[in-house]
N, C-alpha and C positions, 0 to 999 in steps of 0.2 A: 648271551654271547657264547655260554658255554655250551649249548644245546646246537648253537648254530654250527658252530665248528663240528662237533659229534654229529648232526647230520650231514654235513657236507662230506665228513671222512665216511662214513656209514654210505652215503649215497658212491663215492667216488671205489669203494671195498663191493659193493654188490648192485649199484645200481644200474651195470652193465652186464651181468650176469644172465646167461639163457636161461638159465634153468627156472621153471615155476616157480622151485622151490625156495627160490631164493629171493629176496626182494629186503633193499633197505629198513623197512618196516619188521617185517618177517622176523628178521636176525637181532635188530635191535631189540626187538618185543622181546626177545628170548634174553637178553645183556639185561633187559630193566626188571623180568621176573627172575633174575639169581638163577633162570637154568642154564645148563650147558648147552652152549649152541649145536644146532645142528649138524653134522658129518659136510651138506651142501654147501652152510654158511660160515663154516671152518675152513673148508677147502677153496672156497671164492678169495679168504682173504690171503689164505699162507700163498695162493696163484699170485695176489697183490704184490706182496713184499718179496718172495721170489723174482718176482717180473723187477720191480725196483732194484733188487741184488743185481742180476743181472744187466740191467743200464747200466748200475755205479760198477760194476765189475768192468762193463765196454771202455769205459775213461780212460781205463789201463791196459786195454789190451795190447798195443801198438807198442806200448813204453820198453818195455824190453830192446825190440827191434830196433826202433829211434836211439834208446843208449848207446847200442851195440854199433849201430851206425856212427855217430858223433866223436864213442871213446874212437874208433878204428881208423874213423874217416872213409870208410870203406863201403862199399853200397854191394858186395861180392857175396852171391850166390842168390841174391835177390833179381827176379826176373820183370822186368818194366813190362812186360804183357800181361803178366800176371797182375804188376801194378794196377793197369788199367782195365783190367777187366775185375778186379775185387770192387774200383770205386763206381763202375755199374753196377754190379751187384747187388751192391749195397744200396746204389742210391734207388733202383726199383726195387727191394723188398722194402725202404722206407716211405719210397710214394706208394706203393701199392695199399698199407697200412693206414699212410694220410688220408688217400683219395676215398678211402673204402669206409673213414669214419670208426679204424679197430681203437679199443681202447690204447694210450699211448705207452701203458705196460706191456703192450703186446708185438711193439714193434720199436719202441723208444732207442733201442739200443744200436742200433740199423743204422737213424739219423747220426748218432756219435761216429759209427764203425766208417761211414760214409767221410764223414769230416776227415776221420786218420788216416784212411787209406790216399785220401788227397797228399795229407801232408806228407805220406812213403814217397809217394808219385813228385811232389817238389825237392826231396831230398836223392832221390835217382837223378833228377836232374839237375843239380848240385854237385854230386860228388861223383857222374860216369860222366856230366858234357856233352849234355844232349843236342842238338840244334835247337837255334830257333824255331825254324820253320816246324819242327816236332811239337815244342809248345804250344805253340801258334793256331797248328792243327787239332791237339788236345783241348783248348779253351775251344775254338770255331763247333768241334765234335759236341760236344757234353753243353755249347747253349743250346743248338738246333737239337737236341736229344731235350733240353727242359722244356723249351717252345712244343715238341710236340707230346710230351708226357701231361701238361697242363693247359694247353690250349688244343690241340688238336685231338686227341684221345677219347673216341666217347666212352661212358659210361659202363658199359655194358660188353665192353674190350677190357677194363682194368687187371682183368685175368694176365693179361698177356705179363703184364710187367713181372708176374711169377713163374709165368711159361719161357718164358724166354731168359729166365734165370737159370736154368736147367743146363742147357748147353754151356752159356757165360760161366758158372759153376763151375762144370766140368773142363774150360778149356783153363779159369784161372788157375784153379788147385791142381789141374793137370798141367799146363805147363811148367808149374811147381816143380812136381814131381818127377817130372822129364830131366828138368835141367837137373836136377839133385839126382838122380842117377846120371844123369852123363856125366858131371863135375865129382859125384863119388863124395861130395862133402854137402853140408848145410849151410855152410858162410854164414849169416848176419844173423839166420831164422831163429825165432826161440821157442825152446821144445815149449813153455809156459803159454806163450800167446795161441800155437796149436792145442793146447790140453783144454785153452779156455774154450777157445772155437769150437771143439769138439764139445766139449760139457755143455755150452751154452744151446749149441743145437740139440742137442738131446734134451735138456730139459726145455728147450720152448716146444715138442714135439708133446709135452704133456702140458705146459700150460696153454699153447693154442686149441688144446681140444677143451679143457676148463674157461679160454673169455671168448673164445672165437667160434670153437665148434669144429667138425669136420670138412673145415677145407682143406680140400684134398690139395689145391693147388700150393698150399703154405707148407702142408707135412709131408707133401713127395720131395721137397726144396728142403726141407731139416732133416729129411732121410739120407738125402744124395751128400748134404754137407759132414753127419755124421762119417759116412762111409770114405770122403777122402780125407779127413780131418785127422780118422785111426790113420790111414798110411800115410802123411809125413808124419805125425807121431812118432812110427814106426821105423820111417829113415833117420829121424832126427837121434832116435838110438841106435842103429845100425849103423849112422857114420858117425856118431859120435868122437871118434878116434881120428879119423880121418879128418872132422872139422878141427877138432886142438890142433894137429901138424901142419895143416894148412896156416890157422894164425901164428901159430910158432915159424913157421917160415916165411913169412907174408912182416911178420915183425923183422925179422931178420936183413931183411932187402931195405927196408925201411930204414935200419939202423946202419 
């Protein structure tokens, strides 16, 4: 029983691994003769539990935001395009991950980020008073977008669902960014859930080239998200000041 389990972990730490040099055997062999492992089969596993960090790290990205939401009642400075284009985002860099058979350390965290960004998207519609027919439109959007990502989509297209992350990207985080310079403040945003965003693309930009390899189409997508991630970082210090007196004032009216 105890062999079986040690090879299953053993299998699931390097059995996915490009490299020659690596191989469940390989590394174990080296664990049952007392030597130190390998550089390859050291680094295949600390890629493991990194990748795991970062899943369990995703659970909580959102938490901030959502608090900030609930104490305030407030959904203010938060953008609903932005909304809805983070939970494409998300949900193609997790099918792209599915579809393509990467290990689920390698993408796992995507499926979570995907669920949260739903729940911002239900609570914008909660606390701003959206129509119907906007909801309506959103569920109708996001089936015929799953219908054609798992039925219609062949194989050999799967790219796309990263290619076209690129733009979606660039208009979510950029909308972001637009409004928080026009509004001059950050409302709800938490510098924290930006730091994570920002780290977490940075480090999958090294563990995708350790279980995935160089695809280009996954590291030009942690490249882009790195670079708008520093700037709201960036604003979220910059208005810093301006966001306190907005809720100091925003309480005020309330009171």
């Amino acid at each position: 029983m105890v062999e079986d389990l040690i090879s299953r972990l053993a299998e699931w730490a390097w059995g996915s691994d490009p490299s020659p040099e690596v191989s469940p055997e390989i590394c174990l062999g080296m664990l049952y003769s007392f030597t130190i492992p390998s550089i390859p089969c050291l680094s295949g596993l600390i890629t493991k539990v990194i990748g795991i960090a970062i899943i369990t790290g995703a659970c909580l990205n959102k938490a901030p935001i959502v608090i900030n939401i609930l104490s305030s009642k407030s959904v203010a400075g938060l953008s609903s395009k932005a909304a809805y284009s983070e939970t494409l985002l998300f949900s193609n860099a997790a099918f792209y991950g599915l579809l393509r058979g990467n290990p689920f350390t390698a993408y796992g965290e995507t499926l979570i980020m995907t669920v949260q960004a739903m729940g911002i998207c239900f609570l914008i519609w909660k606390f701003r008073g959206v129509t119907i027919r906007e909801v309506g439109l959103a569920f109708m959007v996001y089936t015929l977008y799953l219908t054609l990502v798992f039925e219609v989509l062949p194989k050999e297209y799967y790219f796309l669902l990263q290619t076209v992350n690129w733009p979606i990207l660039l208009y979510s985080r950029g909308s972001q960014i637009y409004e928080n310079m026009t509004v001059k403040h950050t409302g709800n945003q938490a510098i924290i859930t930006h730091f994570m965003n920002f780290f977490g693309s940075f480090i999958r930009i090294l563990t995708t080239i350790k279980e995935v390899g160089w695809d280009m189409v996954l590291l030009s997508g942690y490249g882009i998200s790195v670079f708008l991630n520093i700037t709201l970082l960036t604003q979220c210090v910059v208005y810093m000041k301006n966001t306190k007196a907005y809720f100091e004032e925003l309480k005020k009216k309330k009171n």
